[in-house]
N, C-alpha and C positions, 0 to 999 in steps of 0.2 A: 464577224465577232468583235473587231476591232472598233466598232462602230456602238458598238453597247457599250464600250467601257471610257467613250466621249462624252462628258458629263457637257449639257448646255449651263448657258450664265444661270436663265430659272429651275432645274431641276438642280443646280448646285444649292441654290435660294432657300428650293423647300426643303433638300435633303438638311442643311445647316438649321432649317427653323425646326425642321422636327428634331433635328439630334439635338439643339441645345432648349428644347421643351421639354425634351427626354433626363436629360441629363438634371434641369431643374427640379422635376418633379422625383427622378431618386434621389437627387442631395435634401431635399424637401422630408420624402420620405424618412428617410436615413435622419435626418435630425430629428423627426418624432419620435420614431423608435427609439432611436437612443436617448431620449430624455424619459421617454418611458421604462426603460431598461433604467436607467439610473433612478427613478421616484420608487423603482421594484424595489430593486436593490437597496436604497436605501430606507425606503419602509420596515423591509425584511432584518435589517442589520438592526435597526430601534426597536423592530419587536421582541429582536434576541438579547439585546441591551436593558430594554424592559423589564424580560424574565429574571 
């Protein structure tokens, strides 16, 4: 059991390429939506402004 939790040089390689691919692609994420959350929001706030 002790022997699974021995990470080699390449499987540390790929664990770190995929977790900082991951992690790009929710910071990615995350800044669309929230520019999209904000053009909502602020549409919505001119439309009440509007009225």
């Amino acid at each position: 059991m002790l022997e699974y939790f021995v990470v080699t040089g390449f499987e540390s390689r790929v664990f770190r390429f995929c977790f900082s691919a991951l992690w790009v692609y929710s910071v990615s994420w995350f800044g669309t939506s929230y520019r999209v959350f904000i053009l909502i929001v602020w549409s919505f706030r001119k439309g009440i402004v509007g009225k």
